[in-house]
C-alpha positions in Angstrom: 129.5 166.2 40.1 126.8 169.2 41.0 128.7 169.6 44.4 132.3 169.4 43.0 131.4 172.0 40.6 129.7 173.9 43.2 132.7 173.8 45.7 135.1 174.8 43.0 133.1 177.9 42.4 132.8 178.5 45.7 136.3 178.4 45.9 137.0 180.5 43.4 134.4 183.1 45.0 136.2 182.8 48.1 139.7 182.9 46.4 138.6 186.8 44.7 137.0 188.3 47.4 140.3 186.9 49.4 142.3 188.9 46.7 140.2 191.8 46.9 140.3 191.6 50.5 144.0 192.2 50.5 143.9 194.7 47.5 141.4 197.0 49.6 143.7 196.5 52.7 146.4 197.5 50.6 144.1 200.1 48.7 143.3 201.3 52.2 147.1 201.4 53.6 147.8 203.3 51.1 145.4 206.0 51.6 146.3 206.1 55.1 150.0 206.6 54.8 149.0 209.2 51.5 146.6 210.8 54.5 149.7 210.9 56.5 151.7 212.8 54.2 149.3 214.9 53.3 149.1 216.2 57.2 152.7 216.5 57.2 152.5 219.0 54.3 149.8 220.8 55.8 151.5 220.9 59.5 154.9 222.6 57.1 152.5 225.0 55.4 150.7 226.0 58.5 154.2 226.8 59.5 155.3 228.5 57.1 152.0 230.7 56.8 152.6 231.7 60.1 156.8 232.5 60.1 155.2 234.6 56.9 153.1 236.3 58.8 155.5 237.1 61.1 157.8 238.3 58.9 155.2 240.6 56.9 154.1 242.1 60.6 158.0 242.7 61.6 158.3 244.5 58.0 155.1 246.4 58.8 156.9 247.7 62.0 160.1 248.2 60.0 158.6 250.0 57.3 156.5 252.5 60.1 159.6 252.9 61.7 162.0 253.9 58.7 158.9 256.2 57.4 158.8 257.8 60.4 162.5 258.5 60.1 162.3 259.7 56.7 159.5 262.4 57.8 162.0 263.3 60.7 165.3 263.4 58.2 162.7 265.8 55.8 161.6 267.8 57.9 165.1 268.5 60.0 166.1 268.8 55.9 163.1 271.7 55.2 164.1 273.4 58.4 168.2 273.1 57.7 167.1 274.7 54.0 164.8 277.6 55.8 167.7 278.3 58.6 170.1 278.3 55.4 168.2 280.7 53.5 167.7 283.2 56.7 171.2 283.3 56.8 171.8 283.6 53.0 169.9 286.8 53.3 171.5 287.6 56.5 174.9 287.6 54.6 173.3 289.9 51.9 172.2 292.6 53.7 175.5 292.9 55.6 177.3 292.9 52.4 174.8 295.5 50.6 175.2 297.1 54.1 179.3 296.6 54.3 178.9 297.9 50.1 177.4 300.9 51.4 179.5 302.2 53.9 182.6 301.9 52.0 181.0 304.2 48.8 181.4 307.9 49.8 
C-alpha cells in the first residue's frame, strides 16, 4: 500500500514537472520568437535613424546652399538699389541742369 501510494505521487511529481517542462519550453519559445521581433524592430529603427540622418544632413546642405543664395540675391538687391539711386540723382541734376539753361 506504502509503495502504491508512493508511485502514485511520484507520478504525479513526474506528471507536473513534465507540464512545466513543456510550459517553460513554450514560455521559452515564446521569448525567443518575442526576441526575434524585437530585433526586427530595432534593425527598421536603426534604418530609419539613419535615412533621418541623411535627410537632416542633405537639408543642412540645402539650407547652406539656398542661404548662400539669399546673401547673393541681397546683396546684387543692395547694389541694384545703390546703382538706382546714382542714377536717380544723375537724372536730377541734368534736369535742374536742363531747368537752368532754358530760364533766361
Amino acid at each position: 500500500m506504502h509503495l502504491v501510494a508512493l508511485n502514485r505521487d511520484s507520478s504525479r511529481q513526474i506528471n507536473d514537472l513534465k507540464f512545466k517542462l513543456v510550459k517553460a519550453e513554450q514560455e521559452v519559445t515564446a521569448l525567443e520568437q518575442n526576441v526575434t521581433r524585437l530585433e526586427g524592430h530595432v534593425t527598421r529603427y536603426k534604418s530609419s535613424a539613419e535615412n533621418a540622418e541623411k535627410v537632416e544632413d542633405e537639408l543642412k546642405a540645402e539650407k547652406r546652399k539656398l542661404q548662400r543664395e539669399l546673401r547673393t540675391a541681397l546683396d546684387k538687391i543692395e547694389e541694384l538699389e545703390s546703382s538706382n539711386s546714382h542714377l536717380n540723382k544723375r537724372l536730377e541734376k541734368m534736369k535742374s541742369s536742363r531747368g537752368m539753361a532754358q530760364t533766361p
